[in-house]
C-alpha positions in Angstrom: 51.3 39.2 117.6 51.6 37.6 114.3 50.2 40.6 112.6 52.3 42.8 114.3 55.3 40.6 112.8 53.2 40.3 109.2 53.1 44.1 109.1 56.7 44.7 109.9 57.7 42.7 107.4 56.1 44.1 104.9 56.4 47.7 106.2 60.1 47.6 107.0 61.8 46.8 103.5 59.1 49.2 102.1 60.3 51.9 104.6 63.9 51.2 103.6 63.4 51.1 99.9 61.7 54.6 100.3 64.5 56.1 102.3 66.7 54.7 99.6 65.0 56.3 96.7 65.2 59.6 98.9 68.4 59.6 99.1 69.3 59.2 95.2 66.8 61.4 94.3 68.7 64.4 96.9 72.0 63.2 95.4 70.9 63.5 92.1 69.3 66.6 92.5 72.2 68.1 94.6 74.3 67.2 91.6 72.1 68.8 89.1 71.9 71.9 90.6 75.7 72.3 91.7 76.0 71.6 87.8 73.9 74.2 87.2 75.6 76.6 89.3 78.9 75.8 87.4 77.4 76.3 83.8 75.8 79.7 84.7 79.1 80.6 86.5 81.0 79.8 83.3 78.0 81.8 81.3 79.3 85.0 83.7 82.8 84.4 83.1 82.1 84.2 79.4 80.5 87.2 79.2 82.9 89.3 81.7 86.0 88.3 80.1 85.8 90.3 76.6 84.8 93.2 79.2 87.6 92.8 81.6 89.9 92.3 78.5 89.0 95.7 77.3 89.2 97.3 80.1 93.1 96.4 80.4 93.5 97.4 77.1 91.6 100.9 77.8 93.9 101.6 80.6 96.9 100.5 78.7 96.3 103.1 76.4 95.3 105.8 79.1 98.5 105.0 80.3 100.0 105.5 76.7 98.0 108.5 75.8 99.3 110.2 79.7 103.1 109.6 79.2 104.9 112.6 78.8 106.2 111.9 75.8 103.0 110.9 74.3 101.2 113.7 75.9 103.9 116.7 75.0 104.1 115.7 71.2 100.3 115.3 71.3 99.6 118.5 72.7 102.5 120.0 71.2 101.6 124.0 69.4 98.2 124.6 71.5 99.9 126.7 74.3 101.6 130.2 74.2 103.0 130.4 77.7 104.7 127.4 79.8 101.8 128.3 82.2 99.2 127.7 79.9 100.6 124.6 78.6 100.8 123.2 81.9 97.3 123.8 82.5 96.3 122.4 79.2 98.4 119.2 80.2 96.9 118.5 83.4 93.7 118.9 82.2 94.1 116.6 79.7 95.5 113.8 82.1 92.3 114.3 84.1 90.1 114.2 81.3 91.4 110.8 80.1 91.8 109.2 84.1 88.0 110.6 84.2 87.0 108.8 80.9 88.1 106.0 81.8 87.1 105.8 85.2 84.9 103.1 85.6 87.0 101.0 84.3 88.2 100.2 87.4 85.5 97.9 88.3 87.2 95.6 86.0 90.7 95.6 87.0 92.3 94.2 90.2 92.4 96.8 92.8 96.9 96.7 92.7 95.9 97.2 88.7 93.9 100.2 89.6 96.4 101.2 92.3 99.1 101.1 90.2 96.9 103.2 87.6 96.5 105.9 90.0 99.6 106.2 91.0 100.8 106.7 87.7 98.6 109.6 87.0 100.0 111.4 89.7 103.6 110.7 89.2 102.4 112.7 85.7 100.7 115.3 87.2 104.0 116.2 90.2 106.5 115.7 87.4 104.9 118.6 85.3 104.0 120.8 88.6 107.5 120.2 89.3 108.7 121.1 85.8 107.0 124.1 85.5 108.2 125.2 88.9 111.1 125.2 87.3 110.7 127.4 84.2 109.1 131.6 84.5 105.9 131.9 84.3 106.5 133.8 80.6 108.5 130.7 79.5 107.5 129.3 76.1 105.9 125.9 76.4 108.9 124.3 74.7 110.7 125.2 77.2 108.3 123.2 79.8 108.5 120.2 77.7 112.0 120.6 77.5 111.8 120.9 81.3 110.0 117.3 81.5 112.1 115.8 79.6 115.4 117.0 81.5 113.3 115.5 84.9 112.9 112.1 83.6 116.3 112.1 82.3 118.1 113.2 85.6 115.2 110.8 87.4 115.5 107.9 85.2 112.2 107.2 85.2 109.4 107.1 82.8 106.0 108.0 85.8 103.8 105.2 83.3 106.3 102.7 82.5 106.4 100.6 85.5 102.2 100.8 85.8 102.3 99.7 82.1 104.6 96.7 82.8 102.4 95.8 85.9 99.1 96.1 83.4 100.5 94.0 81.1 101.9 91.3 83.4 98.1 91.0 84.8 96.9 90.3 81.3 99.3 87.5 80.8 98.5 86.1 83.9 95.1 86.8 84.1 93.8 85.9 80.0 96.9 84.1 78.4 
């Protein structure tokens, strides 16, 4: 019996020192590797900032190069009927919503809704302009067209996008 005693006193605070150093070696190592986890997820956000930051700024100027303002004085002289010029608009507001389409990967999907949205409101206000104006119409007289519309509409179809854009950035990068 005594050795029974002799060997559980020895084996017993050996057991328990073990189980101790297990333990603060899984704590330590638990620790090291969350720490890890946060460094390489701050390496990611590093890196995908500068390329979420440009890609705000990208669609802040599609939505700059699409407003009819912009995209009339732009455009301006390439058209000899109101029907060609509306063609030559649309096009060129699907060409630049095309170029920078993957750019939405980036942006928060209300960003990218907002975006989209926008692009349309430009593409029905010069359908619905040059619905408006004969087919032999000079394409002055479409732009004058758009122009009257967002007058008597108050509304500018990029501005509010624009303003949402913009807010994001602040929120998101300042």
């Amino acid at each position: 019996m005594d050795i029974v005693a002799d060997f559980l006193k020895m084996t017993l605070p050996a057991a328990l020192v073990l189980y101790a150093v297990y333990l603060t070696v899984t704590a330590f190592l638990k620790k090291s590797f969350v720490e890890k986890q946060a460094d390489q997820r701050l390496r990611q956000i590093e890196m995908a900032l500068p390329i979420r930051l440009q890609a705000y700024e990208r669609m802040c100027l599609f939505l700059e190069r699409i407003a009819p303002n912009n995209l009339l004085m732009r455009l301006n002289g390439t058209a000899t009927s109101a029907s060609e010029f509306q063609q030559i608009l649309l096009r060129e507001v699907r060409e630049e919503f095309n170029h920078n389409l993957s750019q939405q990967v980036y942006l928060s999907s209300d960003a990218w809704e907002r975006i989209k949205a926008a692009q349309q409101e430009v593409i029905i206000l010069v359908n619905q302009a040059a619905a408006e104006v004969s087919v032999e119409a000079l394409p002055l007289d479409l732009s004058k067209k758009i122009f009257e519309k967002i007058i008597q509409e108050n509304r500018n179809p990029t501005a509010d996008a624009l303003r949402f854009v913009k807010e994001e950035i602040q929120r998101e990068f300042m």
